[in-house]
MITORLUM-521406 format. One record per atom (N, C-alpha, C): x, y, z; residue number from 1; atom name. Coordinates in steps of 0.02 Angstrom, whole numbers. Layout:
# MITORLUM-521406
      X      Y      Z   i at
      X      Y      Z NUM CA
...
END
This chain:
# MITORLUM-521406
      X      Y      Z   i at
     28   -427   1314   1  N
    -18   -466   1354   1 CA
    -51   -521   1313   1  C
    -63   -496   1248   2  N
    -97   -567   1213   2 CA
    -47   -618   1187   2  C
     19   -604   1187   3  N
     50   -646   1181   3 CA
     58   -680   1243   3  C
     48   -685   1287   4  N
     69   -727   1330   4 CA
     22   -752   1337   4  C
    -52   -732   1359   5  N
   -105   -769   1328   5 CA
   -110   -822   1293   5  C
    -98   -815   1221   6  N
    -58   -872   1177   6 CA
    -29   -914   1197   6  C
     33   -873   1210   7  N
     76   -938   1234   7 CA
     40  -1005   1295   7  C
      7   -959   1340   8  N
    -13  -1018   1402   8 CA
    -72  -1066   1365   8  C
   -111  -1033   1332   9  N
   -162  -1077   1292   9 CA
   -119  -1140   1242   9  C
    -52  -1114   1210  10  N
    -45  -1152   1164  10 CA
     -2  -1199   1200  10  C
     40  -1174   1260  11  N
     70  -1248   1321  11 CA
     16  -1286   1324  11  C
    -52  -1267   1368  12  N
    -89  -1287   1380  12 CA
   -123  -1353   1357  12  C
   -133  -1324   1274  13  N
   -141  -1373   1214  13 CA
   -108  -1436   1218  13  C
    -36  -1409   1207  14  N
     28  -1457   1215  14 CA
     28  -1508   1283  14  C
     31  -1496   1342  15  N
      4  -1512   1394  15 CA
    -64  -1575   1396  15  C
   -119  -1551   1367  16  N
   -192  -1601   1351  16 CA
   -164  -1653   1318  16  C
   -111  -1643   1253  17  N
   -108  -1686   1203  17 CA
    -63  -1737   1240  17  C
    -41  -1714   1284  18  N
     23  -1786   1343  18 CA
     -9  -1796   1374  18  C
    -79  -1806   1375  19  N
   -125  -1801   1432  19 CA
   -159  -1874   1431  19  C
   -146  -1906   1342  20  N
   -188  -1960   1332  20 CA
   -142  -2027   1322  20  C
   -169  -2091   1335  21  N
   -133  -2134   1329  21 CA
   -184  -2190   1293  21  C
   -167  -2214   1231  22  N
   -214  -2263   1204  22 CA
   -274  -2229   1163  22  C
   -266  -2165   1176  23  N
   -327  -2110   1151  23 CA
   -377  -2114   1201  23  C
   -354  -2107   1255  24  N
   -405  -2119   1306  24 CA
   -379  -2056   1383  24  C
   -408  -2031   1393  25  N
   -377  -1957   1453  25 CA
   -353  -2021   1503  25  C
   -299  -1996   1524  26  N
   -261  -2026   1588  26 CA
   -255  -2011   1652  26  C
   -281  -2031   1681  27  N
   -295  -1982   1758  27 CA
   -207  -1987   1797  27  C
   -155  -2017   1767  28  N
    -85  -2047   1786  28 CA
    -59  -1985   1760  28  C
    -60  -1966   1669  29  N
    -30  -1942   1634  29 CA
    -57  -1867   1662  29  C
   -121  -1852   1686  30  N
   -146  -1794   1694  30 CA
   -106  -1770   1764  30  C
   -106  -1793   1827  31  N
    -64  -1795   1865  31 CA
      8  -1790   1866  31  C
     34  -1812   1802  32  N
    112  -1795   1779  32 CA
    103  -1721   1742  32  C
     81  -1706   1717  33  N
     51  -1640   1687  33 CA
     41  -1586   1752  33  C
      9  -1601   1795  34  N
     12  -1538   1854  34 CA
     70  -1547   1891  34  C
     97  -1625   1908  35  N
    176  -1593   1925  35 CA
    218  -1572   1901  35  C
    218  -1581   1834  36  N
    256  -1547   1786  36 CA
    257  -1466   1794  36  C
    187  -1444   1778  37  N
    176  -1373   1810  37 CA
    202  -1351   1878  37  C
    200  -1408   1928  38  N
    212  -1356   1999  38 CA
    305  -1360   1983  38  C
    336  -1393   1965  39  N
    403  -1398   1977  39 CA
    428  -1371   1909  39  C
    411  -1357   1863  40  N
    443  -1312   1804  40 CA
    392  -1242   1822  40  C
    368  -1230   1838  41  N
    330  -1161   1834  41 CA
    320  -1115   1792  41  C
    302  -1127   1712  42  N
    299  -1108   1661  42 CA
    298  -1012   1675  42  C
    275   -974   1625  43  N
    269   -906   1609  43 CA
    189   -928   1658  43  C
    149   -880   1660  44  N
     72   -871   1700  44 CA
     48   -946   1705  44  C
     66   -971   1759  45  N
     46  -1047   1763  45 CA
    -23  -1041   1777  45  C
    -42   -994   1817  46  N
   -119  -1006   1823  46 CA
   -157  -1000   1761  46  C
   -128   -943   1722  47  N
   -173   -951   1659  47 CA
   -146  -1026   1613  47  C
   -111  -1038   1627  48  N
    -89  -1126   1582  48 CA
   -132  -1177   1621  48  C
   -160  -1198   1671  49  N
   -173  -1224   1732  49 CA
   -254  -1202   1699  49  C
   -302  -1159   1719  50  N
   -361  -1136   1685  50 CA
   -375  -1155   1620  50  C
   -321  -1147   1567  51  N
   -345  -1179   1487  51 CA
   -333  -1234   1490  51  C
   -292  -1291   1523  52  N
   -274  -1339   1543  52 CA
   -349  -1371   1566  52  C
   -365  -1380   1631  53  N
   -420  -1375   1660  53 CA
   -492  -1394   1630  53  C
   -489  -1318   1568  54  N
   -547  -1303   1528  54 CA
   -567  -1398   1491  54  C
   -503  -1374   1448  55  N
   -490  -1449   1396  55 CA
   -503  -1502   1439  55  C
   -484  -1515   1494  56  N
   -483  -1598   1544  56 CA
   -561  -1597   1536  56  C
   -576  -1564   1562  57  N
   -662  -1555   1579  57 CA
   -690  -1544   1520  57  C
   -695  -1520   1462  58  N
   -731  -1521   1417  58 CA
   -701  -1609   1382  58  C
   -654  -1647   1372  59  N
   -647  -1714   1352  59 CA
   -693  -1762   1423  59  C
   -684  -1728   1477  60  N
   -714  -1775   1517  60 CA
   -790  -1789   1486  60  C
   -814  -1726   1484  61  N
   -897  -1720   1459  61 CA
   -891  -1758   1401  61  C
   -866  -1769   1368  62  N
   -893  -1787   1296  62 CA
   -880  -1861   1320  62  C
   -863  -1906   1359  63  N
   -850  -1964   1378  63 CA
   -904  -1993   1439  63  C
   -943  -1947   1467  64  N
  -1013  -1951   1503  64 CA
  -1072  -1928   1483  64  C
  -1120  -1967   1495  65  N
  -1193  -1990   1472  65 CA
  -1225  -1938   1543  65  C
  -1238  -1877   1547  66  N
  -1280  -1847   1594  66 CA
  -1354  -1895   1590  66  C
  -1397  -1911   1613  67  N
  -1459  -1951   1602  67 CA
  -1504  -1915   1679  67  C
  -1531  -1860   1633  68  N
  -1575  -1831   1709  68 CA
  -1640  -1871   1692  68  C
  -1692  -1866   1744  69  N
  -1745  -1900   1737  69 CA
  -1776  -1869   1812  69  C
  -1857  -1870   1782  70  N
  -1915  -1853   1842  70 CA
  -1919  -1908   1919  70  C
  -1926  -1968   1870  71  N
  -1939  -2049   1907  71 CA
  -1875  -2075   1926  71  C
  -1904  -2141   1941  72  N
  -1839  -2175   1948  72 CA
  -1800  -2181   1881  72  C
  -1748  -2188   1885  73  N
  -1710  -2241   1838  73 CA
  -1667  -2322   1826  73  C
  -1692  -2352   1802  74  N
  -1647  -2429   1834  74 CA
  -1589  -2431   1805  74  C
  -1541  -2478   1838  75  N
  -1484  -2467   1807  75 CA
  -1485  -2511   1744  75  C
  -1520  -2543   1731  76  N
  -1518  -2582   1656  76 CA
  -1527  -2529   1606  76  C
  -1570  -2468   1625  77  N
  -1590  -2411   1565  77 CA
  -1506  -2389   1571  77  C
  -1478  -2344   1627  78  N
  -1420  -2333   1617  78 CA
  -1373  -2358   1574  78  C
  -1370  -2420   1583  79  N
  -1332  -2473   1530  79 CA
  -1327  -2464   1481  79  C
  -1409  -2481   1453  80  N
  -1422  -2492   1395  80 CA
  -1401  -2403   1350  80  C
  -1426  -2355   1391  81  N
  -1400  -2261   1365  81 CA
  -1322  -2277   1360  81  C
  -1265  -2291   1398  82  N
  -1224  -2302   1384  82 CA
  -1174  -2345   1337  82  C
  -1234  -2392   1307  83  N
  -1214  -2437   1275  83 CA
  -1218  -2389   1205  83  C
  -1288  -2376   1185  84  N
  -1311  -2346   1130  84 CA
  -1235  -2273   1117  84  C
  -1239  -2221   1173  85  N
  -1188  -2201   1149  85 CA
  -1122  -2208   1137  85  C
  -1093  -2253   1167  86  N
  -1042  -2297   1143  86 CA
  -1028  -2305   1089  86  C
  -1082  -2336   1082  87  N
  -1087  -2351    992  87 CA
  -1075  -2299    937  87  C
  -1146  -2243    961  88  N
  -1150  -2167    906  88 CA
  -1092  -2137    896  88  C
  -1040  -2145    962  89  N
   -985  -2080    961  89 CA
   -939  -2124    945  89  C
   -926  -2195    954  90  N
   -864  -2219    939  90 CA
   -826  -2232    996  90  C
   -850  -2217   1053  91  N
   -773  -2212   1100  91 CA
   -830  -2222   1171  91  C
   -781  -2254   1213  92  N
   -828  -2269   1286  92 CA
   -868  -2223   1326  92  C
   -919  -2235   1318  93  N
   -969  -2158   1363  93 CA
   -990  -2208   1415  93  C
   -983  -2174   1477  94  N
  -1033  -2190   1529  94 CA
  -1090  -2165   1548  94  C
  -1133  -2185   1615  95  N
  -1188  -2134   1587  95 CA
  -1208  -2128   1667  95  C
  -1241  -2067   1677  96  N
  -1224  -2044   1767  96 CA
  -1288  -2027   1780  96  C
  -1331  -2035   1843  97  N
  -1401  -2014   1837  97 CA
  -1402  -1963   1864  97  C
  -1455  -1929   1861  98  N
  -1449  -1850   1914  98 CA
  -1527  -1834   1898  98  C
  -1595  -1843   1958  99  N
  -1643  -1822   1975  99 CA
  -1658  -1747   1950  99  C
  -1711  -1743   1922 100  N
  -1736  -1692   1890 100 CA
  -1803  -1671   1873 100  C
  -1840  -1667   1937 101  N
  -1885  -1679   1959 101 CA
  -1948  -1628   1905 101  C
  -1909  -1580   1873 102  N
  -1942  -1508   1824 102 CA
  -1951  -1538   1764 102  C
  -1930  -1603   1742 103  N
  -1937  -1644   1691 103 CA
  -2033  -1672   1683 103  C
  -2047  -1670   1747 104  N
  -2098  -1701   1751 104 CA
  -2129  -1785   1716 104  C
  -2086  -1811   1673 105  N
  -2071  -1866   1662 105 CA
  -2037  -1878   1605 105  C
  -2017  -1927   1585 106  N
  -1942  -1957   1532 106 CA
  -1889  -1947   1566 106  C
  -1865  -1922   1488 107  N
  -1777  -1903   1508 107 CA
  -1762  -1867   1457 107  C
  -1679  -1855   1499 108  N
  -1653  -1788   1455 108 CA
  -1569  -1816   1473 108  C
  -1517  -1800   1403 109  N
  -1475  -1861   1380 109 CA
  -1426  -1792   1373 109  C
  -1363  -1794   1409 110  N
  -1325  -1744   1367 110 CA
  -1253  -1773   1363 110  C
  -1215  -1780   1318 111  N
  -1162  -1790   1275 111 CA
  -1120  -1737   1267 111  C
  -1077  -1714   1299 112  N
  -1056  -1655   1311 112 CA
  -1088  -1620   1273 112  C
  -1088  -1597   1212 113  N
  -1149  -1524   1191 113 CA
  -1191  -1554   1180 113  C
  -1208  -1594   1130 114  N
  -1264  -1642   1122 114 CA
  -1328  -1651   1181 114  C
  -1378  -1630   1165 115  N
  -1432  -1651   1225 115 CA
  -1476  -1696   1176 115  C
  -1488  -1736   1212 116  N
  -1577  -1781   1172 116 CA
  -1630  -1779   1235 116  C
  -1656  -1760   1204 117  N
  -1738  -1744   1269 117 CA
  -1800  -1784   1233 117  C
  -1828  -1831   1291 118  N
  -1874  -1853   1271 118 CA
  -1932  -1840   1344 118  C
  -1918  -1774   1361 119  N
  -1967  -1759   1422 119 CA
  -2033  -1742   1446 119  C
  -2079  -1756   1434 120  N
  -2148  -1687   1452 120 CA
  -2110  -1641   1472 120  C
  -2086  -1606   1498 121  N
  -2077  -1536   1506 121 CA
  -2043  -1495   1420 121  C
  -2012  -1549   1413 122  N
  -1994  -1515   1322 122 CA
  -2050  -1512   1299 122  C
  -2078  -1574   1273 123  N
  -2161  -1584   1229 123 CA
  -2187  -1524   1248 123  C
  -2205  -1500   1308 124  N
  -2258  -1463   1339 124 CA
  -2223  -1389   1299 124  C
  -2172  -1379   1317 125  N
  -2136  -1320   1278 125 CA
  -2131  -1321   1206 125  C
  -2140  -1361   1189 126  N
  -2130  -1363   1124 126 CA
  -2193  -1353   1090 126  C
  -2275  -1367   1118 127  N
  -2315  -1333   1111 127 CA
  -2332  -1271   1123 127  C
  -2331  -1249   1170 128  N
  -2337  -1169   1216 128 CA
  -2302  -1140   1159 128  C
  -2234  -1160   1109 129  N
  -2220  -1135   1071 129 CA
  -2242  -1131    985 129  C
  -2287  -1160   1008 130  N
  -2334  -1165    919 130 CA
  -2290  -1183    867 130  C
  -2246  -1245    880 131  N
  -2198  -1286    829 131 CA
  -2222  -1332    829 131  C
END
């Protein structure tokens, strides 16, 4: 059983890495990748398909700028967050807004693992915590 395990993780792998074109994820190449799967039908495609999956979505994140915020946000701030990480990581980030009203004001920045918080609701925690 753990070999096959293996094995679908390490297609899988193989699979992500045809996945890019220019060093950049291919939404063309990714689509040739799941037909590939439905018409060869590897050993446990669903488990190849799931680690598959995992990887798309964890490269997607690291290529989007989450930007929650209490207030509004304008799109020039957007910009400008997307610009800055652009820069830090090297490679094109965009940056997506999403209301977050528990922030109570700023913002809060996430980079696939990476978070930067500049919120009252952190500050405020970060006292309550005697740091």
């Amino acid at each position: 059983m753990a070999t096959h395990h293996k094995q679908a993780l390490l297609l899988a792998r193989r699979l992500f890495k045809l996945s890019f074109a220019d060093g950049v994820l291919s939404p063309e190449l990714v689509n040739g990748v799941l037909e590939y799967v439905a018409k060869h039908a590897p050993a446990n495609p669903v488990m190849v398909l799931k680690a598959y999956h995992r990887l798309v979505a964890t490269e997607l994140s690291r290529s989007r700028a989450l930007v929650e915020h209490a207030g509004s946000v304008e799109a020039s701030v957007l910009r400008s967050i997307a610009a800055a990480m652009t820069k830090k990581y090297g490679r094109p980030i965009t940056a997506e807004s999403r209301p977050n009203p528990a922030l109570i004001a700023g913002l809060r920045v996430r980079v696939g693992d990476d978070v930067y918080e500049s919120s009252v609701a952190a500050q405020l925690a970060t006292l309550a915590a005697g740091v």
